[in-house]
N, C-alpha and C positions, 0 to 999 in steps of 0.2 A: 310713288316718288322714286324715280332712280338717281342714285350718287354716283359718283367717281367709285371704281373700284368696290364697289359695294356687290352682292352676289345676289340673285334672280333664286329666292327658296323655292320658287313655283318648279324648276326645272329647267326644257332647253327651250327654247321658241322652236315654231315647225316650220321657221327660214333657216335657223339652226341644225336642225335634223337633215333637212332636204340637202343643204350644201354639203355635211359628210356623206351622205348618200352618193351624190352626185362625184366628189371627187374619190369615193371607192365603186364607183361605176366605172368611172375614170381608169382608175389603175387598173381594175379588172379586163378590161377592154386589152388595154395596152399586153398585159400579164399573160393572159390566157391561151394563146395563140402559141405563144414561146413555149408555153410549160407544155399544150399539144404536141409540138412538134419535136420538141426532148422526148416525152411519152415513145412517140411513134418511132425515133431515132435510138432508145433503145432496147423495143419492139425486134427493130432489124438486127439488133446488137448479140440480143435472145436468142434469135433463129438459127443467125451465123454459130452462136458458140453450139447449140443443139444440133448443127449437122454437124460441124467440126467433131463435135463431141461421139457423134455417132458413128462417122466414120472411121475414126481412130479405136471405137470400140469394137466395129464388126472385123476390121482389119487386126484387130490383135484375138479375136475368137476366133477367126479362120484358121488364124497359125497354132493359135493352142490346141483346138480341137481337129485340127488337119481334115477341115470337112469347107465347101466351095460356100462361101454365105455370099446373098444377093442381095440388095439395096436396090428396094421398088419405090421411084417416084411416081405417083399419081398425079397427075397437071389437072385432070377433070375434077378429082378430090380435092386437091390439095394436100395430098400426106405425102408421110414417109415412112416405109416400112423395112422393114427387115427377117429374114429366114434365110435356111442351110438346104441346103440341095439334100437327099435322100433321095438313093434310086431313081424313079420318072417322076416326082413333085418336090416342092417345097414346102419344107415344114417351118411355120412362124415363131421364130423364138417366142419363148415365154416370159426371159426376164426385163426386169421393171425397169431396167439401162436401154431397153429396144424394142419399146411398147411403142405401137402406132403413133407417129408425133403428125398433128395436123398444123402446118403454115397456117401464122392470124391475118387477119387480111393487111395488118401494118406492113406484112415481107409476102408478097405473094413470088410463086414459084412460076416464071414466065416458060422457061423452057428448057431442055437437058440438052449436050450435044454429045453423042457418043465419041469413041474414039475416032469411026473412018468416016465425019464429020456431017454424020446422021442428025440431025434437028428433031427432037422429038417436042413438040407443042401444043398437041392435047393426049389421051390417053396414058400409056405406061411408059416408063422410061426405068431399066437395070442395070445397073452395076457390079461385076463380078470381084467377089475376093478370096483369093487364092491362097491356099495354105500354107505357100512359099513366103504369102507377106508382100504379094504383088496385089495390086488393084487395076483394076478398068483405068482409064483416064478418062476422066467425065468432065464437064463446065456443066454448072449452073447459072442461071444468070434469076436473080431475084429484083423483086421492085417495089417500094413501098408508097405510100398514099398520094407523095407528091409526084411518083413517075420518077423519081431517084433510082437510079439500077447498079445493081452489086456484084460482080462476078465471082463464083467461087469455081476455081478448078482443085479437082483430087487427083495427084501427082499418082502416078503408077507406084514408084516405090516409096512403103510403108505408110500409104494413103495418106498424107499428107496433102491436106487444104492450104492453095494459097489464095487469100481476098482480094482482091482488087475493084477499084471504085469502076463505077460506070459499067456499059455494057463493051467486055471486049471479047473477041472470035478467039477460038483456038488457035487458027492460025496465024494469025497476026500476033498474038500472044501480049 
């Protein structure tokens, strides 16, 4: 016998069950995608402060220690590396501020553009920094899952990253 207002001691009914089911399928559908594409967004957000981060550190090692350090992009890896010139090689820092960092695939590393507007697009790609506190001027240009593209350039003086959205050329600046 059901009443007005009266409560069901058995529990839910399984038309009851099915429709919260169904309207948190619901919102997850809708939900899920957003919260991916935040994820991924800041992914790229990561990456940028990780080279900013690095290049501001090998550019203040250079001047402290008055020795040439290079900043090796890998495009076929995907890393980023860093070492000091010695004699005829390069010896790979050791400390844990510029340990090999590998790009996730949310910021991939598309391509480097030297200063006399060399394209480098697979293999290595370096960056000199000089003891004086001067740098290369280099563009990166990054991209992530949706084909979103990022520009970073490292200003010659006191290496200094500026971001910029999309993909733009040095030249055109």
């Amino acid at each position: 016998m059901w009443r007005a207002g009266a409560c069901n001691e058995r529990g839910f009914t399984l038309i009851e069950l099915a429709m919260v089911l169904l309207v948190l399928g619901i919102v997850s559908a809708v939900a899920m995608p957003r919260v991916g594409g935040m994820l991924d967004r800041q992914r790229m957000r990561r990456t940028i402060n990780v080279v900013r981060g690095t290049v501001r550190y090998v550019q203040a090692r250079a001047a402290l220690t008055k020795r040439v350090y290079r900043l090796t992009f890998d495009l076929d890896k995907q890393t980023m590396s860093a070492c000091y010139l010695s004699t005829a090689e390069c010896t790979p820092e050791q400390s844990r501020e510029l340990r090999v960092f590998t790009f996730p695939p949310a910021a991939r590393l598309l391509d480097v553009v030297r200063p006399d507007g060399e394209k480098t697009v697979e293999g290595e790609a370096i960056t000199h920094f000089h003891p004086t506190g001067l740098a290369e001027p280099s563009t990166l240009h990054l991209t992530d899952i949706t084909d979103e593209r990022t520009t970073l350039m490292i200003t010659p003086l006191g290496g200094r990253i500026k971001v910029l959205p999309g993909y733009v050329d040095p030249e055109t600046g």
